[in-house]
N, C-alpha and C positions, 0 to 999 in steps of 0.2 A: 843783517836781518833787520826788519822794520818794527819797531815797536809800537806798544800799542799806540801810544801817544804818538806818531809818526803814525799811524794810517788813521788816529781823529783826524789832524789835521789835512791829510790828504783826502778824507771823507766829506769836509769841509770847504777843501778848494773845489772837490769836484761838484757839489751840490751849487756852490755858487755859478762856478762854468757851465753848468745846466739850465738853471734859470735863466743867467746872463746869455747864452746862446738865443733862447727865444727873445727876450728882450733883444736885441740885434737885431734879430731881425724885422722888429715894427719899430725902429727908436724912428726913422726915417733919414735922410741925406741935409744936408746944408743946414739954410738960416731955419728949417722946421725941423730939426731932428731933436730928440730927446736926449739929456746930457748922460743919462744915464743908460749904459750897454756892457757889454761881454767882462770886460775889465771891472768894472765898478760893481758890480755883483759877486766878481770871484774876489774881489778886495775886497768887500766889505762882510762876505763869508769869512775870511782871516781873521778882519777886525773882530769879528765877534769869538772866534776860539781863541784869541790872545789875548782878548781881555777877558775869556772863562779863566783861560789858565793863568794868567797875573793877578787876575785880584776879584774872582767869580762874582760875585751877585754886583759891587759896588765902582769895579771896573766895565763892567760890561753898563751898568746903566747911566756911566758916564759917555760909554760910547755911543750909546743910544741917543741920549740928548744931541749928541755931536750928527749924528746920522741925522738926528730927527730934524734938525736946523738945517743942515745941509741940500734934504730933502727940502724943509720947507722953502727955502733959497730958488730952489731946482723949479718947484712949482708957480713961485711968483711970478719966475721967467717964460714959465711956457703956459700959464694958463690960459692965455689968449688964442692961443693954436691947438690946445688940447686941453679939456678943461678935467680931465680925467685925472683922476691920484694914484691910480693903479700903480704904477711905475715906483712912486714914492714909498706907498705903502708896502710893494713887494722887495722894496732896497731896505727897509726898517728888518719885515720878516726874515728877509736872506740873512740879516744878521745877528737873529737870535738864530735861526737854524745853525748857523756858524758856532755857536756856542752851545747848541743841543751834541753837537757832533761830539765834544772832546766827551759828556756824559753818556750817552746812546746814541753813536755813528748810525746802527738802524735805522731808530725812527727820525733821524733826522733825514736821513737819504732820502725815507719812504713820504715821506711830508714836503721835502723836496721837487721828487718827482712827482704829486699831485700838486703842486704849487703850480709845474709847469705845464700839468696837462690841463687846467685853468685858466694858465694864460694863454695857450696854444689855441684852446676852442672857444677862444671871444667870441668868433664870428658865428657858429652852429648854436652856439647857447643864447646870444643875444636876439638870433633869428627866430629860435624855439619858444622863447619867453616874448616875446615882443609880437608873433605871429601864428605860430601853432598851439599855445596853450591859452584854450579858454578861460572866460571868468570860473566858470563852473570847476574846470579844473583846476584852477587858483585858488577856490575856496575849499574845494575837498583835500590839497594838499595840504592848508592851514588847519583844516579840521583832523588831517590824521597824526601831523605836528604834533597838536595840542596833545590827541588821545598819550598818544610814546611819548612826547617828550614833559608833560603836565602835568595830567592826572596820574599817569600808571607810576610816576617814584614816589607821587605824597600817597598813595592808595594803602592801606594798611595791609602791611604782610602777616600774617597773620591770621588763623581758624577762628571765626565768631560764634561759633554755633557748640552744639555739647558734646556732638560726633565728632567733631574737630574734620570735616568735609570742608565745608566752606571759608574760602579764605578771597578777602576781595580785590586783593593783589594780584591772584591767578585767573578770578576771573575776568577783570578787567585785561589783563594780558590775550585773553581769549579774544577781547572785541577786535583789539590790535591788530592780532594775527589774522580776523575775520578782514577788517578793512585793507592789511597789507592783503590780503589775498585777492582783494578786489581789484586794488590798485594795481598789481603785479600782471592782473587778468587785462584791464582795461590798457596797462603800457602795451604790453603785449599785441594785442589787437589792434591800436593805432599805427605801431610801428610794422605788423605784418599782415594786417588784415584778419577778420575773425574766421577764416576757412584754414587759417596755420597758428594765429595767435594765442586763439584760444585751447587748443590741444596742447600746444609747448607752455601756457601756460599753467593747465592742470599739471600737467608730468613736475616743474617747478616747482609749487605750488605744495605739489602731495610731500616734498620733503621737508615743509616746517608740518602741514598736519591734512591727511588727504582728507580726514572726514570732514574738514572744515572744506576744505577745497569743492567736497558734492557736494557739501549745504548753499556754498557760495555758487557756484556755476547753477546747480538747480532754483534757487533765485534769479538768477542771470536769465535762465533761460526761459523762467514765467514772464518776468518782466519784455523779455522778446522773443517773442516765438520762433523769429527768421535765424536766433540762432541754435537752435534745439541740436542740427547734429555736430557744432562743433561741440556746446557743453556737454554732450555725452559723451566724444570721445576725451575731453581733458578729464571728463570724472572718473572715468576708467584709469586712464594712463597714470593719475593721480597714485592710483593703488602700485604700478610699476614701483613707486617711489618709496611705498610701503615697504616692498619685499628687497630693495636695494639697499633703502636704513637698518633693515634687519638682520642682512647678512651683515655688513658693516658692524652690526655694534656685536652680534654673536660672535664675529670674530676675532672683534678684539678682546671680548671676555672670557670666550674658551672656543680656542679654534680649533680642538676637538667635536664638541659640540657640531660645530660649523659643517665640518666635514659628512656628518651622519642629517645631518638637518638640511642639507645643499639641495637635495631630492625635491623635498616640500618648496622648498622656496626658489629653484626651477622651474617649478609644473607652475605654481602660484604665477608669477611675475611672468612668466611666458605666455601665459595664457591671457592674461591684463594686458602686456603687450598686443598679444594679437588681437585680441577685440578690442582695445583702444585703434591701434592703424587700419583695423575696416572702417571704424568710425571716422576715423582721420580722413580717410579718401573718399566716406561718402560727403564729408564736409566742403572737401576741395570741390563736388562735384554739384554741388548744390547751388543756383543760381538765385536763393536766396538770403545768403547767410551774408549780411553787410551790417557794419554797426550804425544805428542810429547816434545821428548829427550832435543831439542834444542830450543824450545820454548820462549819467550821474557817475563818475570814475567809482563811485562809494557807495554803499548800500546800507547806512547806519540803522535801520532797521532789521535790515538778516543779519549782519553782525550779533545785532543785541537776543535776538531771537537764537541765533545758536549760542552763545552763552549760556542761556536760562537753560537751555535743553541737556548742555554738560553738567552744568551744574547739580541739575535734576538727576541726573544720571549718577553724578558724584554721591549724591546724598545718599540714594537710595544704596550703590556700593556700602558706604560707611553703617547705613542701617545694619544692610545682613551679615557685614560682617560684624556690625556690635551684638547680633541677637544669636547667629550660628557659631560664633566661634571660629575655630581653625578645623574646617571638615575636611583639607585637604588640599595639597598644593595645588592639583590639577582645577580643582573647584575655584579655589581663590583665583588661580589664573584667570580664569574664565568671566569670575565675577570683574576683576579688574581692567579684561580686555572691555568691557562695555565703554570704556572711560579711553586709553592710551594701551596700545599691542604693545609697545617697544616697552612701556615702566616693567610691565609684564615678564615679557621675555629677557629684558636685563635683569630681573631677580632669580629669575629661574634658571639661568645663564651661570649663576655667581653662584646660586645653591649646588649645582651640579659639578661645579669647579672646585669647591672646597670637599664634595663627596659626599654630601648629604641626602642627595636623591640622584638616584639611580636612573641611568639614560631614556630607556623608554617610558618613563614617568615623564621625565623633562622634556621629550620630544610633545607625547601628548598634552603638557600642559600648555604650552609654547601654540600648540596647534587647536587648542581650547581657548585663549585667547584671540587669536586670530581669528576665530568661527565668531565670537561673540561679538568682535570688534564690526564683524562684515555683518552683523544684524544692527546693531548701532548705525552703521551707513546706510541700510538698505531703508532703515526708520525718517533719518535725515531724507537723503532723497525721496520719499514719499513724502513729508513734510513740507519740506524747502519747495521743492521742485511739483513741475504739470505733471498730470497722469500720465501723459506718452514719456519724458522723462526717465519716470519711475519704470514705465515699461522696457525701457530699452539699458537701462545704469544697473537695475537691478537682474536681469539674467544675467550679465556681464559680472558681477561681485559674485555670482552664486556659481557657475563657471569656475571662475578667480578660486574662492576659497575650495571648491570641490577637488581642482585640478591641482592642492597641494596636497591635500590629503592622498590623493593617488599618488601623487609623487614620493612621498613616504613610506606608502606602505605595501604599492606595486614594483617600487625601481628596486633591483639587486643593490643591496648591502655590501 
């Protein structure tokens, strides 16, 4: 039998033989080939788990030195025929991943195989960076950088206010989610065109937060008219994604629950479906629906604008329930769908699991949420979005949320 130490090691050989295999095959033949290939990779994967295991932090960074010379040696020789370090710098890596293995064989594997699918698409990524991504898109990926990776960990976690609503950690996380949603919209549509892009982007899109999704497409689509019916159908299908996270999470928290509540969120999400894919197909059929050339991947104004508008929302939650009290689960529900369905429906989910409220309590509040959550979007998209927009996103959610209610309370039990 293989021990565990006997399959680090073997986890180790094989991540080196992985990387070393692609490397092979660009080291190239003769007086230009690169010294380092298949071999030199799965040995210096070893190197590094035998000097975890002899003597961890102070043998291994002895080996490192020794790689790192060796490498630099490597490079002196061939930098006149390739001026590239890639090679060098992936023979350094490969050998702490050698040494990640004998501690977490996982995430060494897994770091592994994106090492290699890296170096495998030189050619598509340096095409894509060098020729299909504009300046514009160059600077909005540096601006959504900075949002995630900058401002939102120094941003205080933390409620400033007296209702303890506002906290500027969440909100700012909301811009995020607004520009990733941009971003996810505009990848989308460059790589499929905005008569399929943008519909498979809403549907995406709606499972981090669909109302952010209408607010963002009904921006999208003031800004260009030409795309008006694919953002209707992605702000529909958005909602699909609604009623999918919700079986999902009711499920995992009482799949009792699930069972009796399956009806509602049928009818719901069937019906979002189907009037998302007419939308879908008048999109395909529309011979105006093309992205403009010059277009902003980003919309750091509708971002900041739905913020302000959750937040509002939030506060005013935190109001009534500082001035009402506790008037009832179904109420609270309700009040709380204006903000997020799913915080909602997982408390209601856990109340009903421990036995503290009784089923068709929990079903209506769950679907009191839901009602309140689809006026919250119908608000956004009148907001965000042009009047035809609003015309055509909003019988579509009033549909959506009717057609769960019937599903509840028309489908056999």
């Amino acid at each position: 039998m293989l021990t565990d130490e006997w399959l680090s090691y073997l986890t180790a050989l094989g991540l080196g033989l992985l990387i070393g295999t692609e490397r092979e095959r660009h080291k190239g033949h003769g007086p230009v080939s690169v010294p380092a290939g298949l071999r030199s990779f799965a040995i210096a994967a070893l190197l590094g788990a035998v000097s975890w295991q002899l003597g961890q932090s102070l043998m291994l960074m002895l080996a490192l030195l020794a790689m790192a010379a060796l490498a630099a040696l490597s490079y002196s020789r061939s930098s006149n025929r390739d001026p590239g370090l890639t090679t060098e710098i992936t023979l350094l890596l490969t050998t702490l991943l050698g040494a990640l293995a004998m501690s977490n064989a996982a995430l060494a594997a897994s770091l592994a195989v994106i090492v290699t699918f890296l170096l495998a698409a030189r050619t598509p990524l340096h095409s894509f960076v060098r020729h299909s991504l504009t300046d514009q898109e160059m600077h909005d990926l540096i601006l959504l950088a900075a949002a995630a990776l900058v401002i939102l960990p120094i941003a205080p976690d933390h409620t400033i206010d007296p209702l303890q609503s506002l906290n500027p950690h969440t909100i700012w996380l909301i811009v995020v989610v607004m520009l990733s949603i941009s971003a996810i919209g505009h990848i989308a549509g460059r790589a499929l065109g905005a008569k399929q892009g943008l519909p498979l982007a809403g549907f995406v899109s709606g499972f981090i937060s669909s109302a952010a999704t209408i607010s963002a497409l009904g921006s999208r689509a003031k800004a260009e008219p030409n795309l008006h019916a694919p953002a209707v159908a992605g702000a529909v299908l958005s909602t699909v994604s609604t009623f999918v996270q919700l079986a999902l999470l009711i499920g995992v928290l009482n799949r009792d629950l699930l069972g009796h509540f399956a009806p509602a969120l049928l009818g719901g999400g069937g019906m979002a479906l189907l009037y998302g894919l007419i939308f879908t197909y008048r999109a395909s059929k529309s011979p105006n629906a093309s992205l403009e050339p010059n277009r902003r991947p980003l919309n750091p104004v509708a971002a900041m604008s739905f913020a302000l508008i959750v937040t509002l929302v939030s506060f005013i939650v935190a109001a009534l329930d500082h001035v009402l009290g506790e008037t009832g689960a179904a109420l609270g529900a309700a009040v709380a769908g204006l903000a997020d369905t799913h915080a909602a429906a997982a408390s209601i989910a856990t109340l009903h699991s421990h036995g503290t409220m009784d089923l068709p309590t929990c079903m209506l509040a769950i679907l009191a949420a839901m009602t309140t959550n689809t006026f919250t979007k119908i608000a956004l998209a009148r907001a965000m979005g042009t009047p035809a927009f609003a015309r055509e996103v909003i019988p579509g959610l009033l549909l959506v949320i009717g057609a769960a209610w019937a599903g509840l309370y028309f489908w056999p039990q």
